[in-house]
C-alpha positions in Angstrom: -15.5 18.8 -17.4 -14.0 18.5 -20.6 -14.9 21.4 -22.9 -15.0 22.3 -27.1 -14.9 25.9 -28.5 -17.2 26.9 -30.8 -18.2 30.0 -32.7 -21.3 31.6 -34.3 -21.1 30.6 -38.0 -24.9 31.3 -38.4 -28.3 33.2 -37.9 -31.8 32.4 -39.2 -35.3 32.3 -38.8 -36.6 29.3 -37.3 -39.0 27.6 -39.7 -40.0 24.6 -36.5 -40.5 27.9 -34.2 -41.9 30.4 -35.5 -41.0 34.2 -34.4 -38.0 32.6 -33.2 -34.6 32.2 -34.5 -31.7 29.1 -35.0 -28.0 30.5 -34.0 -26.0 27.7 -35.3 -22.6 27.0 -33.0 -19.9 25.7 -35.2 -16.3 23.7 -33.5 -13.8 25.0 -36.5 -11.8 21.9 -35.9 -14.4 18.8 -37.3 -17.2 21.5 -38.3 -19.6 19.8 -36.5 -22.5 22.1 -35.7 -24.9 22.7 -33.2 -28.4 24.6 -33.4 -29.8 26.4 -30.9 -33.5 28.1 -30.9 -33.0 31.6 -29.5 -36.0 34.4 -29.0 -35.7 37.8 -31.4 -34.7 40.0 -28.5 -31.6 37.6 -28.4 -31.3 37.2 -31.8 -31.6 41.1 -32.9 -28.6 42.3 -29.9 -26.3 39.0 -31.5 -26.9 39.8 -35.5 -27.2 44.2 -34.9 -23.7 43.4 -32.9 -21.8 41.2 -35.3 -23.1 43.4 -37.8 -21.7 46.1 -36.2 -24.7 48.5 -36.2 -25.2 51.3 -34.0 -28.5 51.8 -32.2 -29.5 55.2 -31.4 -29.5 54.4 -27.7 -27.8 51.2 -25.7 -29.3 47.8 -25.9 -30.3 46.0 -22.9 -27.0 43.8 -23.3 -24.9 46.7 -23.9 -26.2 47.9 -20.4 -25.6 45.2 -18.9 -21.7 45.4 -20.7 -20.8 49.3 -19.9 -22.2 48.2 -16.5 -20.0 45.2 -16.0 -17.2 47.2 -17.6 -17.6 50.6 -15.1 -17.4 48.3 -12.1 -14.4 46.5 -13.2 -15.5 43.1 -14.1 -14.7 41.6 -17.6 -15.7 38.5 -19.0 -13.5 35.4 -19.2 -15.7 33.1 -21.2 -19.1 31.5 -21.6 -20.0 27.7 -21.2 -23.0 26.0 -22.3 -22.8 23.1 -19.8 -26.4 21.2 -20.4 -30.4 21.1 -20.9 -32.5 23.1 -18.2 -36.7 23.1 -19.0 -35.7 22.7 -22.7 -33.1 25.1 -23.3 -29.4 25.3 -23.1 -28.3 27.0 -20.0 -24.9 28.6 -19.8 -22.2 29.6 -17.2 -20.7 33.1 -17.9 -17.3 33.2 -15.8 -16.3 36.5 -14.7 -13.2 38.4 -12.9 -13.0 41.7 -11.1 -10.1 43.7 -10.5 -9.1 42.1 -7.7 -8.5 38.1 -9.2 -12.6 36.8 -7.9 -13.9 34.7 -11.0 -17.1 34.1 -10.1 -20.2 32.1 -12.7 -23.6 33.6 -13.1 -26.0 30.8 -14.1 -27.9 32.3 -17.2 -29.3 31.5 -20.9 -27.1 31.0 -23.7 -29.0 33.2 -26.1 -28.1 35.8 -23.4 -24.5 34.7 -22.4 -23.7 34.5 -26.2 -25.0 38.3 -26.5 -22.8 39.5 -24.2 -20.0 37.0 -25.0 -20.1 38.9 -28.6 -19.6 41.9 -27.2 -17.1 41.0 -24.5 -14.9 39.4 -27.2 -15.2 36.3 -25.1 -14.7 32.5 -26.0 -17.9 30.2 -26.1 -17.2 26.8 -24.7 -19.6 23.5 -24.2 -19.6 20.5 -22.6 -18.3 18.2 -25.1 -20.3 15.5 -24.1 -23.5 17.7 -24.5 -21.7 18.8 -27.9 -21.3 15.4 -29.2 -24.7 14.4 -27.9 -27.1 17.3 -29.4 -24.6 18.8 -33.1 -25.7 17.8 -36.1 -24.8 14.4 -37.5 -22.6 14.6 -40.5 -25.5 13.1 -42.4 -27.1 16.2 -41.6 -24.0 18.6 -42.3 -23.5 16.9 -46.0 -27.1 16.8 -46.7 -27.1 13.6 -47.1 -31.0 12.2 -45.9 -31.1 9.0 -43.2 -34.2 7.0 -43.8 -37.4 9.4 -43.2 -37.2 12.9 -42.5 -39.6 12.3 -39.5 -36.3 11.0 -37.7 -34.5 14.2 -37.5 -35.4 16.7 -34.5 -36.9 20.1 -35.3 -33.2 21.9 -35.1 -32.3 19.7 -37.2 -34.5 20.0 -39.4 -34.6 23.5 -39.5 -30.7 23.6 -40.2 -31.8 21.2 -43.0 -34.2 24.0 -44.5 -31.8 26.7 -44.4 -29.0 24.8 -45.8 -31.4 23.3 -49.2 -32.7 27.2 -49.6 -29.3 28.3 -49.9 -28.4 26.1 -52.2 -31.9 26.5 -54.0 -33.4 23.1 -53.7 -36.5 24.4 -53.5 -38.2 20.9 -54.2 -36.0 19.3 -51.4 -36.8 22.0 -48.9 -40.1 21.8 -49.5 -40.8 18.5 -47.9 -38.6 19.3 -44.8 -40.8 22.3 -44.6 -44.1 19.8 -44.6 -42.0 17.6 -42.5 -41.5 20.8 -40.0 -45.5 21.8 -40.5 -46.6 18.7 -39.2 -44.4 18.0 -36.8 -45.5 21.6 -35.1 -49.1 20.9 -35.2 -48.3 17.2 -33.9 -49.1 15.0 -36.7 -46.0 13.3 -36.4 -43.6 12.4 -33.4 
């Protein structure tokens, strides 16, 4: 399987799903970027870790880490390898003390929790990659034809991207767009 690296440039609320949140995986090497709808629980242990706040008591996924950790298994790296009911599903490869490397089958929102915490590398199947990231129409903000075309992570990266740079007219079609889209007025 031939694999790209990515990283976590970016954490919002989803506009297409709401409650939930869009963790946007970025290659460094073309920028090409990939969102991924991820629930709050996920999305609160990623941002309060990369923001390096301390809860009172341990997360769930810091557990789950100082568990790992005590019996002597560290983590070598996560890979999103494809599409399972909807969501990306992830492989996190892990070693114990004595050379196994084993892979536990679990979510990416999860994986890439702990992977934040383990200091671990994020791979993907590049073929997945290349398939599901943003096309650089997307990226440059540059608009294809109807905005009914792009998918709902899309179009969500679209609305964060036109509120930062406060085109507020702009964003507030792709917000329509988004709207009807969720209540299945359009395709």
């Amino acid at each position: 399987m031939d694999k790209i690296e990515l990283q976590i440039s970016a954490l919002s609320n989803s506009e297409s799903a709401p409650g939930h949140f869009v963790l946007v995986l970025e290659d460094s090497v073309s920028k090409k970027r990939l969102p991924i709808i991820i629930g709050s629980f996920e999305a609160q242990a990623i941002a309060i870790y990369m923001e390096k706040l301390l809860p009172p008591r341990p997360l769930t996924h810091d557990l789950f880490v100082k568990t790992l950790q005590q019996a002597g298994i560290a983590m070598l790296e996560v890979l999103i390898y494809g599409i399972v009911n909807g969501g990306y599903a992830a492989y996190m490869v892990l070693k114990s003390t004595d050379g196994g490397v084993w892979q536990v089958d679990a979510r990416s929102s999860d994986a890439l929790a702990l992977a934040v915490r383990f200091g671990a590398p994020v791979f993907m199947d590049k073929q997945l990659f290349e398939q599901h990231s943003l096309k650089d129409e997307v990226r440059q903000g540059i608009l294809r034809g109807s905005l009914r075309e792009y998918s709902m992570e899309e179009l969500d990266m679209m609305l964060s991207e036109l509120l930062e740079k406060e085109e507020y007219e702009s964003a507030a079609k792709v917000r329509d767009v988004i709207e009807q889209k969720r209540n299945r007025q359009l395709p």
